[in-house]
C-alpha positions in Angstrom: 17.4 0.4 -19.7 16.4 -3.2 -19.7 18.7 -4.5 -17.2 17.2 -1.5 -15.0 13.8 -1.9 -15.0 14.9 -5.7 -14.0 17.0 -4.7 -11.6 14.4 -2.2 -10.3 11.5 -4.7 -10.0 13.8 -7.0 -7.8 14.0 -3.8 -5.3 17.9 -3.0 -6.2 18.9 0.6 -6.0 21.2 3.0 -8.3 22.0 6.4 -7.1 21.9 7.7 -11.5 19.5 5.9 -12.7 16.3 5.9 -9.4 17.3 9.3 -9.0 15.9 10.0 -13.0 12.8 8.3 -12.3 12.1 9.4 -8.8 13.1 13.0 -8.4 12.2 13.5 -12.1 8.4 11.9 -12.3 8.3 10.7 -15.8 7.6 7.2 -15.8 10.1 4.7 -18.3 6.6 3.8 -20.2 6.3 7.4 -21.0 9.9 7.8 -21.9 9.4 4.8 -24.4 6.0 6.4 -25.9 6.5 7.8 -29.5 5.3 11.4 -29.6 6.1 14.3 -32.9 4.9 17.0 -30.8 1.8 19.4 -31.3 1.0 20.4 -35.0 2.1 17.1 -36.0 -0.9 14.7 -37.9 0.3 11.2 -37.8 -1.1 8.2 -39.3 -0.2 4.5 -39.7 -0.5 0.8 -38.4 -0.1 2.1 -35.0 -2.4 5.8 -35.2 -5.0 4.3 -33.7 -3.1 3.8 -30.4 -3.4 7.1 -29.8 -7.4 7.4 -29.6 -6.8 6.1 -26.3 -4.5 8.8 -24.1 -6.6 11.9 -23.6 -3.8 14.7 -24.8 -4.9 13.1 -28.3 -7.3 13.5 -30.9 -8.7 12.3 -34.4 -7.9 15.2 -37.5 -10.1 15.5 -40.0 -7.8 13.6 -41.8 -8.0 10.2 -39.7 -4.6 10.6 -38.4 -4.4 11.5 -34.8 -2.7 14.9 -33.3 -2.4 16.6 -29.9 -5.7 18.1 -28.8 -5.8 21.9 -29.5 -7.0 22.1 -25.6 -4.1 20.9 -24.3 -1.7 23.8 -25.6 -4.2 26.4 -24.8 -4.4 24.4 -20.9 -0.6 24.4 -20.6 0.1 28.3 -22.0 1.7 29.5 -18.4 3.7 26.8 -18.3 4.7 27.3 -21.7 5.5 31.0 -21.0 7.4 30.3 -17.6 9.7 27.3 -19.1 10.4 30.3 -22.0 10.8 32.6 -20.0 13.1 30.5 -17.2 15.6 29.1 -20.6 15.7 32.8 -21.9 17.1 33.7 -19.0 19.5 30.9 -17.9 21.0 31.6 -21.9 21.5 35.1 -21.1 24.2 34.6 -18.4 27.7 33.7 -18.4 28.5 30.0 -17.0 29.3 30.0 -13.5 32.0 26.9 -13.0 33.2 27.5 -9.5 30.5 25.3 -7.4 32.5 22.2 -7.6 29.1 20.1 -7.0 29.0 21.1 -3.0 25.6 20.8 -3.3 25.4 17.0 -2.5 28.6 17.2 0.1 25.9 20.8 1.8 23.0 18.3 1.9 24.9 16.0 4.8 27.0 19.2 6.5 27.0 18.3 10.3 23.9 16.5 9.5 24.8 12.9 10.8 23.8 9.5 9.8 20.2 11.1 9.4 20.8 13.5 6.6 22.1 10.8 4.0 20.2 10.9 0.9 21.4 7.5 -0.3 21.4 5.7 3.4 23.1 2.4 1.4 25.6 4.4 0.5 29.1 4.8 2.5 30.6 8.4 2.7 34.2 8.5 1.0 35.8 10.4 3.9 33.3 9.9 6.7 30.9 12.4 8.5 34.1 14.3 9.9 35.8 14.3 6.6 33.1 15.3 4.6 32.5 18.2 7.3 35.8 19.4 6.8 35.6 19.6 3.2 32.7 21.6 3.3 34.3 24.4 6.3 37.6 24.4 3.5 35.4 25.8 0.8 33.1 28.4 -0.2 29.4 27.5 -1.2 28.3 28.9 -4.0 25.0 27.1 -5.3 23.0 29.3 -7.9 20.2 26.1 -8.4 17.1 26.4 -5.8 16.2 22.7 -6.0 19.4 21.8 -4.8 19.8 24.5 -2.4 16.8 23.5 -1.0 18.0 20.5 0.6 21.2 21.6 2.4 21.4 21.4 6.1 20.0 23.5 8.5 23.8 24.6 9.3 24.3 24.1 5.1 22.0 27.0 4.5 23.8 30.0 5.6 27.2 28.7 4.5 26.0 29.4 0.6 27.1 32.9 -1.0 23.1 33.2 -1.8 19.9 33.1 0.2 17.6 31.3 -2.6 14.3 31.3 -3.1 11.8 29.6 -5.3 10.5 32.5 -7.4 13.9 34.2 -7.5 14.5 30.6 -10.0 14.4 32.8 -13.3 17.1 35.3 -11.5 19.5 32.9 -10.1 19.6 29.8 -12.8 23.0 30.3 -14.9 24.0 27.5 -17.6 27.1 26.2 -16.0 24.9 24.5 -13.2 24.7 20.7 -13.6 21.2 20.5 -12.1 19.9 23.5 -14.8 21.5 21.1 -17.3 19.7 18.1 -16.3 16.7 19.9 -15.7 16.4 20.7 -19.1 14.5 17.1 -18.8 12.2 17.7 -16.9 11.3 21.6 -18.3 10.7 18.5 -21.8 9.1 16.1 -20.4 6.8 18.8 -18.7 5.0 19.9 -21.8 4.6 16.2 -23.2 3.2 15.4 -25.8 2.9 19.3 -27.1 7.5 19.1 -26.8 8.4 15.7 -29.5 9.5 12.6 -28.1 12.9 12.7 -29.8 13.7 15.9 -28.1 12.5 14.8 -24.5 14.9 11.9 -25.5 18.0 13.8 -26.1 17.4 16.1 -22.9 17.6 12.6 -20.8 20.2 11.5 -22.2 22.1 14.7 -21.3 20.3 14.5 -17.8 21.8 10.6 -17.1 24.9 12.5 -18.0 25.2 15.1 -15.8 23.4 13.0 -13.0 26.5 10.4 -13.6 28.6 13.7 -12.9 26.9 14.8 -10.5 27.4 11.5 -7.8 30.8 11.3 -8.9 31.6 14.7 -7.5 29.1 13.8 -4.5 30.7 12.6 -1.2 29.5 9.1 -1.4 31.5 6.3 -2.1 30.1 4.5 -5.6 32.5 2.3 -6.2 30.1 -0.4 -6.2 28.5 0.8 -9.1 31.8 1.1 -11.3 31.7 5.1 -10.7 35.1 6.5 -10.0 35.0 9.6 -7.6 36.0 12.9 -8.8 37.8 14.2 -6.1 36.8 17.6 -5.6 38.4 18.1 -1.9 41.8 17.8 -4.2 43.1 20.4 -7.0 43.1 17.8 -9.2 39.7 16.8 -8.7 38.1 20.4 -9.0 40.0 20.6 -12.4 38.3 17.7 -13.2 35.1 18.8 -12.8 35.1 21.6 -14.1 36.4 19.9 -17.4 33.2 17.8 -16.8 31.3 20.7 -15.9 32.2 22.8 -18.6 31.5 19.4 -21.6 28.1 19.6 -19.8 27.3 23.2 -20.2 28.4 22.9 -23.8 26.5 19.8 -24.3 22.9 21.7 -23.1 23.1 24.9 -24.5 22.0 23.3 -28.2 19.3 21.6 -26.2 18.2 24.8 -24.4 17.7 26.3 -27.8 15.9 24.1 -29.4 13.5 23.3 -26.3 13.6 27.5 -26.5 12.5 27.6 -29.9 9.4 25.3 -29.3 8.3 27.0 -26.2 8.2 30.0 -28.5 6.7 28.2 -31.3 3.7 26.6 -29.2 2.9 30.5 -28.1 2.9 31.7 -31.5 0.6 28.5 -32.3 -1.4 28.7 -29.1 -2.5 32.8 -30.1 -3.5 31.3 -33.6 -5.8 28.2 -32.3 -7.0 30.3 -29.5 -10.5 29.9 -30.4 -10.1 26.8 -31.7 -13.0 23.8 -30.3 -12.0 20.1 -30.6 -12.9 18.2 -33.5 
């Protein structure tokens, strides 16, 4: 991460790595900030930090904890990200995509629709066109959906919306994987740091995949294409897809058992003032 946030104050570019602090909005500082979560009383050399950030408070104790506010302030997000994970667990993994998603955000779009403009297509405009008319779209992820093309759009096997999210998001999606980050990072500092860790790990993961099954030529940054215009190269995303799905359904469950937990602490504090 170092060499990163060097490289990133020199005003170099990395299609993984931006992409996980851009697109996703937690800052590296808040990634590196030490957090046990909310119910959690802490103390120690460094307790005292904490009477600066606003989400914390002093217990009676002299330790510090996250304010009781704060959980009853963040209850419908609470409920939505539980409700959103409950469902995504429910269904069976859908592995037939083949990450078209990135190759539908260019269709027939021209030099204009490239989302990394340093970035050379693999096969060209014309190749990358053709690819796309070969195969079936079958994104079930709105936020990825939401950028095809104009001429994208009605090529996918669903219309999607944003509050049709809970209905459509199925565990074998890449993005619903890595966005198991930001559904973490979201609830900060009432979800623990360690956890919030482990869900962007498996997000720089499945973002990694994610390029490599894009159209765009990486080869500059030591990422080997997986070819998905080839029957080779589906097979060998869906291997990659299916370690990913496997990968984030322990995650989904845990971050699905604090969501729960926070609600069942959140109807017990409800009347709860700050210290």
């Amino acid at each position: 991460m170092g060499d990163y946030l060097r490289d990133r104050a020199l005003g170099k570019y990395h299609p993984v790595l931006d992409f996980l602090f851009t697109y996703y909005s937690f800052k590296p500082g808040h990634l590196f900030r030490w957090g046990p979560g909310f119910g959690v009383v802490f103390d120690g050399p460094r307790a005292a930090d904490y009477a600066h950030f606003a989400s914390y408070e002093q217990a009676g104790s002299g330790g510090y904890r996250v304010r009781s506010s704060l959980l009853r302030q963040r209850r419908s997000a609470i409920e939505f990200t539980l409700g959103l994970l409950t469902a995504t667990s429910s269904r069976q993994p859908n592995l037939g995509c083949f990450g078209l998603h990135e190759w539908a955000m260019v269709y027939r779009g021209g030099q204009s629709a490239l989302r990394h403009g340093t970035v050379p297509l693999r096969l060209g405009h014309e190749g990358t066109d053709e690819v796309v008319d070969s195969m079936k779209l079958r994104c079930t992820h709105y936020d990825a959906f939401r950028f095809f093309t104009a001429d994208a759009v009605p090529r996918n096997s669903l219309v999607l919306t944003p509050s049709e999210r809970t209905d459509r998001e199925q565990p074998g999606c890449v993005h619903a994987s890595m966005d198991l980050y930001k559904w973490s990072y979201k609830l900060a500092p009432l979800i623990d740091s360690t956890l919030i860790a482990d869900c962007f790990e498996l997000a720089l993961q499945a973002r990694t995949v994610d390029m490599r099954a894009s159209p765009y030529d990486l080869s500059d940054y030591g990422l080997a294409p997986i070819a998905i215009e080839t029957p080779l190269g589906r097979a060998e995303y869906v291997r990659a897809q299916s370690a990913l799905t496997a990968r984030a359904a322990p995650l989904r469950s845990e971050l699905t058992a604090r969501c729960q937990n926070l609600l069942v602490n959140g109807g017990a504090n409800a009347g709860l003032t700050d210290e």
